[in-house]
C-alpha positions in Angstrom: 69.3 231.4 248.4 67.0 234.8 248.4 65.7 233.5 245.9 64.4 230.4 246.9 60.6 229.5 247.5 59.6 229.3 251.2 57.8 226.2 250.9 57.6 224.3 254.0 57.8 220.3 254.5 54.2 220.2 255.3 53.3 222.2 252.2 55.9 219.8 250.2 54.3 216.4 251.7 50.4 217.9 250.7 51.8 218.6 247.0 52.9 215.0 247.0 49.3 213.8 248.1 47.6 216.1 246.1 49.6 214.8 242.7 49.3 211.1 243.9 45.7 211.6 244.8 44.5 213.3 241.3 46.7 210.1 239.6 45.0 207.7 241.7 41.6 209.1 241.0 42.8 208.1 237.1 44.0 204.5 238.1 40.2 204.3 240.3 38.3 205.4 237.2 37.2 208.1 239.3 38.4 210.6 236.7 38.6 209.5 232.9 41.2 210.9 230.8 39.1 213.6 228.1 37.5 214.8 231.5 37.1 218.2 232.7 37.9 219.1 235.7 39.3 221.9 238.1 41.5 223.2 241.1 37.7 223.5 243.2 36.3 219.9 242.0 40.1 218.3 243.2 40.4 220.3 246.3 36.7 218.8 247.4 37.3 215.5 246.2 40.8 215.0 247.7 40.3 217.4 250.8 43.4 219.6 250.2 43.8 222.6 250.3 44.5 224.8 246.7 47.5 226.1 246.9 49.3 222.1 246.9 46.2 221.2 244.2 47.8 224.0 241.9 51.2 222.8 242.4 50.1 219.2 242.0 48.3 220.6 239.0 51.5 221.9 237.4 53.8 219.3 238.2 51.2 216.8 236.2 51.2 219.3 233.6 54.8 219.6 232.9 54.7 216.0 232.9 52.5 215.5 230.1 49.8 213.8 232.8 47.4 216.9 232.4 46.7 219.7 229.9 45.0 223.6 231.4 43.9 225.7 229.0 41.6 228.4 230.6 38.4 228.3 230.4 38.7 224.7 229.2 39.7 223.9 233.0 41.9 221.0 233.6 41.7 217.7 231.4 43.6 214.4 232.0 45.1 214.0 228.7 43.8 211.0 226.3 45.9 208.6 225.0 44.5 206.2 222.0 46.0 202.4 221.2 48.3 203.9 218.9 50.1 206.3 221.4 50.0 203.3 223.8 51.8 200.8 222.4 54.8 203.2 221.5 54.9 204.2 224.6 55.4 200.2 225.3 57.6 200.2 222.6 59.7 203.8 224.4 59.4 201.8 228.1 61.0 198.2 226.2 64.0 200.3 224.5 64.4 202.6 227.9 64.4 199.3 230.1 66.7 196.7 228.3 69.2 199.9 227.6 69.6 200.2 231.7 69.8 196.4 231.9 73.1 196.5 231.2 74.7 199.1 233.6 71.9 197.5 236.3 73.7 194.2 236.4 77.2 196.1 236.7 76.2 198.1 239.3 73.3 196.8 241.4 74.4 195.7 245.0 73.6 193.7 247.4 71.0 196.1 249.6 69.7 197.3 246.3 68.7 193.0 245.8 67.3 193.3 249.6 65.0 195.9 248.4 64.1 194.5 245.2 62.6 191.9 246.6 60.8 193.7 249.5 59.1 195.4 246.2 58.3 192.0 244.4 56.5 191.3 248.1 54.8 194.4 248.0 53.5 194.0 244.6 52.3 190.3 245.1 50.4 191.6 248.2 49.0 195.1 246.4 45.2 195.5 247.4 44.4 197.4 244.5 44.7 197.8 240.9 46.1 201.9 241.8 48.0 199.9 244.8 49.6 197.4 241.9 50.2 200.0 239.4 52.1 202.0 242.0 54.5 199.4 243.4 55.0 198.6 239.8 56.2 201.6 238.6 58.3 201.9 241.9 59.9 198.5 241.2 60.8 199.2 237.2 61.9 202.4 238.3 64.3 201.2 240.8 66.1 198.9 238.4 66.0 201.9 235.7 67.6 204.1 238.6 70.4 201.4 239.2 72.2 202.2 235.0 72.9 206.0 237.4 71.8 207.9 234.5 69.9 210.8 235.8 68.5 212.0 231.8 67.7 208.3 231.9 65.9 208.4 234.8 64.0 211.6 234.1 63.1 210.5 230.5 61.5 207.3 232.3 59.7 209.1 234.9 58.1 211.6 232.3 56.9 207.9 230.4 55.8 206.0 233.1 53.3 209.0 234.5 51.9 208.8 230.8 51.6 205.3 231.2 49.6 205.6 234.1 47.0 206.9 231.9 47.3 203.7 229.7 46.6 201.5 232.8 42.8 203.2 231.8 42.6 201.2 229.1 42.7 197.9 230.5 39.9 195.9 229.1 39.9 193.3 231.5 38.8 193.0 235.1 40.5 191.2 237.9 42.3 188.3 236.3 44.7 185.6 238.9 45.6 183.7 236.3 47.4 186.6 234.6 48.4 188.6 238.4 50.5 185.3 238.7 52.1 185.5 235.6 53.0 188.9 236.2 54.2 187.5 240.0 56.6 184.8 238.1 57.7 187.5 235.6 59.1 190.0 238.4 61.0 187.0 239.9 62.7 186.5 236.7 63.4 189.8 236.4 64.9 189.4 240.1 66.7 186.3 239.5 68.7 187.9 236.4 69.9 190.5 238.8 70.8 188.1 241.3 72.8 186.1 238.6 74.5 189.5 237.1 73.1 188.1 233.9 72.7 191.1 231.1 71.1 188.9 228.7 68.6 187.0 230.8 67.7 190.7 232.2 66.6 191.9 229.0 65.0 188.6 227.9 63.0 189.0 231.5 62.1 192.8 231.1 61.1 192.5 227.3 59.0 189.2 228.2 57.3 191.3 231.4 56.8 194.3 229.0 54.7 192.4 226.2 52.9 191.0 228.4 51.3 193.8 230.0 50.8 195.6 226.7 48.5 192.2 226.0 47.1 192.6 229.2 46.0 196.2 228.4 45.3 196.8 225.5 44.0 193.1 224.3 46.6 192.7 221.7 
């Protein structure tokens, strides 16, 4: 225990905002991956202090999000179509292989707040907003197969992914934010039923999609 950091829960919580805040300033367009920038331009923007920016800064780093290279300052890394769409392809295979321990294992609070999430992401005011709720509702069904290397190989891919939400080509768009409403009810109703099959059929479905939605495919 000697050895542990003193880090305080206040210190903890302003590392949290500082590494949601420098994501959401991706999702915004407020930062674009390629661009430089450092632990002085994210402490003024985001109106934290350094210390929690540098930790922020690492955590992003170790999580593929970010790349520091001295002088060079800090750079969102750049991902192109190709990278994209097998990171799709990584988030189809991670997905439908939790399916079927989800089904097995997922309970009835876990439905109760499954669909809490579905509400929250129909009622998201944002694009950073939606993107958020979405990768807390996928991540919640990925984190019902109680796989922890799962789990931590998914969180690694979903903060990259946040840097494919970037390339969306398209602006608002109903028509397609109701699709995506319908497809996170089937994706619900499969776990309601149990049903491994219909899980996957739902998830791959949902998956394709938004790679279309994206990156125009």
């Amino acid at each position: 225990m000697d050895n542990m950091p003193d880090t305080t829960a206040k210190e903890l919580s302003a590392v949290d905002l500082a590494y949601n805040g420098i994501i959401d300033l991706v999702l915004k367009r407020e930062l674009r991956p390629g661009e430089r920038t450092s632990v002085y331009l994210l402490v003024d923007r985001l109106q934290i202090g350094r210390t929690p920016v540098r930790e922020a800064i690492n955590r992003l780093q170790s999580e593929g999000f970010l790349s520091v290279a001295g002088r060079s300052g800090t750079v969102v890394n750049q991902i192109d179509r190709v990278q994209a769409s097998q990171l799709f392809a990584l988030r189809l295979t991670l997905e439908t292989f939790a399916a079927d321990y989800a089904v097995r294992n997922v309970t009835g609070e876990d439905l109760q707040n499954l669909t809490v999430a579905v509400e929250k992401l129909g009622s998201a005011g944002s694009s950073a907003d939606f993107v958020r709720a979405n990768t807390e509702f996928h991540s919640a069904i990925v984190a019902l197969a109680a796989n922890p290397t799962l789990m931590r190989f998914y969180a690694q891919l979903q903060i990259q992914l946040h840097v494919v939400s970037y390339l969306a080509e398209r602006g608002p768009d109903a028509e397609a934010a109701t699709a995506r409403h319908r497809e996170h009810l089937d994706i619900l109703a499969a776990l309601v039923d149990r049903d491994a099959d219909a899980l996957k059929a739902a998830l791959k479905s949902h998956i394709r999609t938004t790679e279309r939605a994206i990156l125009g495919k």
